[in-house]
C-alpha positions in Angstrom: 101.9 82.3 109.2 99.2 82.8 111.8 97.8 86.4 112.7 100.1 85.6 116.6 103.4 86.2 114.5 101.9 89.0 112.8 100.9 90.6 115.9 104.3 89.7 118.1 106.7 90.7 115.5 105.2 94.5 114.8 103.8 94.7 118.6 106.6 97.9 119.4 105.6 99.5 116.4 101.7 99.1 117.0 102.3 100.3 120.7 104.6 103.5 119.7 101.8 104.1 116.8 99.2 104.3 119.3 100.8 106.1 121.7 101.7 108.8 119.4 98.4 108.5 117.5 96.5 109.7 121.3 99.4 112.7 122.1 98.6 115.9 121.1 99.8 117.9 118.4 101.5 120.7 120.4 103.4 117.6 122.4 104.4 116.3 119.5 105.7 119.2 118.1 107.7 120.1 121.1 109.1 116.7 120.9 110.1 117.2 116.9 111.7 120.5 117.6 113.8 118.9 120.3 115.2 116.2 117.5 117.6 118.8 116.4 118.5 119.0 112.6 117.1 116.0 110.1 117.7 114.5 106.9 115.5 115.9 104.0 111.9 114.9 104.5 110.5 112.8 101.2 106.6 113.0 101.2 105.4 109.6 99.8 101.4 110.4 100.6 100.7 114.4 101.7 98.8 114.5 104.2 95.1 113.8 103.0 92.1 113.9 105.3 89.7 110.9 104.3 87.0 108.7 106.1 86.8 105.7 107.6 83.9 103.3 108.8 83.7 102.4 112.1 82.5 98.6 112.9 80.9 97.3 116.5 79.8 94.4 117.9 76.9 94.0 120.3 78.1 93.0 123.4 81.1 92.6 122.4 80.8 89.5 120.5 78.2 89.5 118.1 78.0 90.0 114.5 79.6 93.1 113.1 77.9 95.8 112.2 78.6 99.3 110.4 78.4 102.1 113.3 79.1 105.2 111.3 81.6 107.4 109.3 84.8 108.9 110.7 87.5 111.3 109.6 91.1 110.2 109.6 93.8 112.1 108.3 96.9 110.1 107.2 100.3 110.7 106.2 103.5 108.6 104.6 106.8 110.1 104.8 110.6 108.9 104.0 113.4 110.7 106.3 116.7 110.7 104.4 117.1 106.8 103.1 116.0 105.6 106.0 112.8 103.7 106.4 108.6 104.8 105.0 106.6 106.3 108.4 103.2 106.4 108.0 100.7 108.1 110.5 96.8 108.2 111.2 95.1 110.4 112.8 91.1 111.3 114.2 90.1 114.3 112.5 91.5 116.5 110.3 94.7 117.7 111.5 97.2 117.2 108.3 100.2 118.6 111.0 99.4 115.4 113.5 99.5 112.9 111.2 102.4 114.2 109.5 104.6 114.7 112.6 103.2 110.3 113.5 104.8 109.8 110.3 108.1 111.8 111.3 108.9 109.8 114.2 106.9 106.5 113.0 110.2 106.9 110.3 112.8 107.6 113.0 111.7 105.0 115.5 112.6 102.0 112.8 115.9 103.6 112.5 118.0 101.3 114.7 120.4 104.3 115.9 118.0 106.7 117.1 115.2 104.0 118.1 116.3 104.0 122.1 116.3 107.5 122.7 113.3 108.8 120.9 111.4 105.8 122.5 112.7 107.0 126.0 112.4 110.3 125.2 109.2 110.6 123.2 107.0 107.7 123.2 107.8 106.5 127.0 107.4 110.4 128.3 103.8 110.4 126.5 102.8 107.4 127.3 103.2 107.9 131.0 101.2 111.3 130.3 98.1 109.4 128.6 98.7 107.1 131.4 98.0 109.9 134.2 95.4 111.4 132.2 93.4 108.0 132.0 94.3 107.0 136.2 92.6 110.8 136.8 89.6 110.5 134.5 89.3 106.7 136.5 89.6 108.3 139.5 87.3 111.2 139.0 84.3 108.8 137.9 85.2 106.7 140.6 84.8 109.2 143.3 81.3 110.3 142.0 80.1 106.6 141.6 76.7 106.3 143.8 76.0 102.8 145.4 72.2 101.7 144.8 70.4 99.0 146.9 66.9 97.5 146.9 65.3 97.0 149.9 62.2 94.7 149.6 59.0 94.7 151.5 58.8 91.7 153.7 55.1 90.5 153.6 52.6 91.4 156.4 
């Protein structure tokens, strides 16, 4: 099994994890309230705030190396009988990661999959996506153009 299968056969999953992984925690709790009544939450793994190390690369390509420490809270829930969600999040916010757990559960539940995607992951997406098309936009407008000019010889 090569690492393309891997990546092709979880790629919804990795794209609704990191959507809801960047969302704010008052968004996402505005989108759990709106689920309406659920099943009996099981926690498998409490939310626990932990560290992890973050690796670079110089330029992009080079050999690995250990940049730092981070904190990284993370979370494993069961909702009803239906399938383990598990959530990560930056910091130390034990509600975040538990609430990317929540719907990390629900969205592998084949009934509810298309309208919490629509719904939830879509609408924050598109947010994210605004945010990061402003940010663009404001760095682009205060971009300043330099040019040499060189001294011809006398």
């Amino acid at each position: 099994m090569t690492n393309e299968s891997l990546d092709t056969s979880n790629a919804p999953r990795k794209r609704w994890l990191a959507v809801l992984a960047r969302a704010d925690t008052p968004a996402l709790e505005q989108a759990a309230a709106a689920l309406g009544e659920l099943p009996p939450l099981e926690h498998v793994r409490p939310s626990e705030p932990g560290m992890v190390m973050l690796r670079g690369r110089v330029g992009g390509t080079g050999d690995a190396f250990n940049l730092g420490e981070a904190t990284v809270t993370r979370c494993a829930l069961r909702v009803g009988a239906g399938a383990l969600g598990v959530g990560y999040a930056l910091g130390r916010d034990k509600r975040k990661a538990e609430l990317i757990a929540l719907f990390d559960a629900l969205l592998q539940d084949p009934a509810r999959q298309a309208s919490i995607q629509r719904d939830v992951v879509d609408m924050l997406a598109g947010e994210q996506a605004a945010r990061r098309d402003a940010a663009g936009r404001s760095a682009a407008a205060s971009k300043v153009e330099f040019f040499t000019m060189v001294r011809g010889e006398a």
